[in-house]
C-alpha positions as a Markdown table, in Angstrom:
| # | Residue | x | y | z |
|---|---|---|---|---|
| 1 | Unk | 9.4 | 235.9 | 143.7 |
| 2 | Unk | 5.9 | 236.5 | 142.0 |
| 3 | Unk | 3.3 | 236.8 | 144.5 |
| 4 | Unk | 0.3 | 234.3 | 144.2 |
| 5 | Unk | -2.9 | 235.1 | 143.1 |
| 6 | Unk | -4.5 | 233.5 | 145.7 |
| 7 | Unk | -4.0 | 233.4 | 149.3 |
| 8 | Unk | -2.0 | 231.3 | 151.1 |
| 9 | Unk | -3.4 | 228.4 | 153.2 |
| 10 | Unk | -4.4 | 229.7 | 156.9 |
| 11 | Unk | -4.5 | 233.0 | 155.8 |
| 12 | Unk | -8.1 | 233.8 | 156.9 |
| 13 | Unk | -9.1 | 234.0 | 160.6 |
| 14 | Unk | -12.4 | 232.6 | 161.7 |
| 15 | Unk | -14.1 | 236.1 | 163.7 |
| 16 | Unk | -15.9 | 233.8 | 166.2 |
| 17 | Unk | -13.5 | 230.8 | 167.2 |
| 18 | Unk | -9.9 | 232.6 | 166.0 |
| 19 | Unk | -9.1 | 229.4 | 164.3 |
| 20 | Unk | -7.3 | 229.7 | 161.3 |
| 21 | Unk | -8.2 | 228.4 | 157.8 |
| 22 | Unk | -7.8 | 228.4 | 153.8 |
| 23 | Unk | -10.5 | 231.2 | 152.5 |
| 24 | Unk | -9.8 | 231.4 | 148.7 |
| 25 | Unk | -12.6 | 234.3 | 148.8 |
| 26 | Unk | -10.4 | 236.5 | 146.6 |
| 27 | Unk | -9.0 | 233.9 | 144.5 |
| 28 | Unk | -9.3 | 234.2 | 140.6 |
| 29 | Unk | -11.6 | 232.5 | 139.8 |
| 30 | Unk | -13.5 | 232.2 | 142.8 |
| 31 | Unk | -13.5 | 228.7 | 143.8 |
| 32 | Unk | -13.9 | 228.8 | 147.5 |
| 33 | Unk | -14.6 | 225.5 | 149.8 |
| 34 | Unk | -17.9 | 227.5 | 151.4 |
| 35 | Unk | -19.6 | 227.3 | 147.9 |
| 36 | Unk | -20.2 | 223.9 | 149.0 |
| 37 | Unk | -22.0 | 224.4 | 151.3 |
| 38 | Unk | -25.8 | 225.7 | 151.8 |
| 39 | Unk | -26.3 | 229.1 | 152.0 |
| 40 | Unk | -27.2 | 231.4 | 154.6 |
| 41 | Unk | -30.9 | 233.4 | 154.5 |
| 42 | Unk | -29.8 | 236.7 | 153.4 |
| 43 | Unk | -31.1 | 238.4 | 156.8 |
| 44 | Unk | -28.1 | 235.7 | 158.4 |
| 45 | Unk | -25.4 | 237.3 | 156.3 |
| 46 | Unk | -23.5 | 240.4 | 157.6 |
| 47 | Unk | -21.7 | 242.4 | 154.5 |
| 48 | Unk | -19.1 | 243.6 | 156.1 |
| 49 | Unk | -18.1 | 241.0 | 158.5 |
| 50 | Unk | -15.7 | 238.1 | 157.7 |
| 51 | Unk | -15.8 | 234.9 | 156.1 |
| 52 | Unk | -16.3 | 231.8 | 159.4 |
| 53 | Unk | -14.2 | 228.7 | 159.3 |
| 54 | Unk | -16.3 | 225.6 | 157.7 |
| 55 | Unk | -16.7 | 224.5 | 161.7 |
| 56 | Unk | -18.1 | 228.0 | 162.6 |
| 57 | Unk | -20.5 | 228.4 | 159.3 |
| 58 | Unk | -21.7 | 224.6 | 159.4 |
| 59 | Unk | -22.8 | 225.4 | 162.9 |
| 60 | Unk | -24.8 | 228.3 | 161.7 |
| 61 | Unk | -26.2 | 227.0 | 158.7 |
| 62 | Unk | -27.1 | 224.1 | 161.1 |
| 63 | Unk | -28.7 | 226.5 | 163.3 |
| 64 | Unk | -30.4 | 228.3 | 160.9 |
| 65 | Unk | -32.5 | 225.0 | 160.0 |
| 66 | Unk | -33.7 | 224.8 | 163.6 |
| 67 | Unk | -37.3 | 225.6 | 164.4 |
| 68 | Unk | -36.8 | 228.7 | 166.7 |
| 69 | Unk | -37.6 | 227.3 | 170.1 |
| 70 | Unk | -41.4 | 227.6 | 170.9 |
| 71 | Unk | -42.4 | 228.1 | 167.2 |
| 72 | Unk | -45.5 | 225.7 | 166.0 |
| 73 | Unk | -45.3 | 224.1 | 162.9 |
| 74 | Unk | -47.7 | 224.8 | 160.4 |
């Protein structure tokens, strides 16, 4: 049996919740479900950690567009 170029579904584990989920980061071509999705500031993003589930990273990119608590607005 040939093995598949991508990864299987649930292959990926999310580091903050342990949930499992489909991450197709190494998939040729990449074609991932998170490209949806807004990205991060590049000070948010950790190179060597792993990819988050879509609950985990929608939580942080819905974080991420908070006003830090006690900042004014302009």
């Amino acid at each position: 049996m040939k093995p598949s170029a991508s990864r299987p579904p649930g292959s990926a584990r999310c580091p903050r919740c342990g949930n499992a989920f489909d991450c197709a980061m190494h998939a040729e071509p990449f074609d991932c479900w998170c490209r949806q999705m807004p990205p991060l500031p590049r000070e948010r993003l950790d190179p060597s950690g792993r990819c988050l589930c879509p609950e985990c990273l929608a939580a942080e990119i819905a974080r991420v567009a908070q006003p830090e608590p006690g900042a004014e607005s302009p």
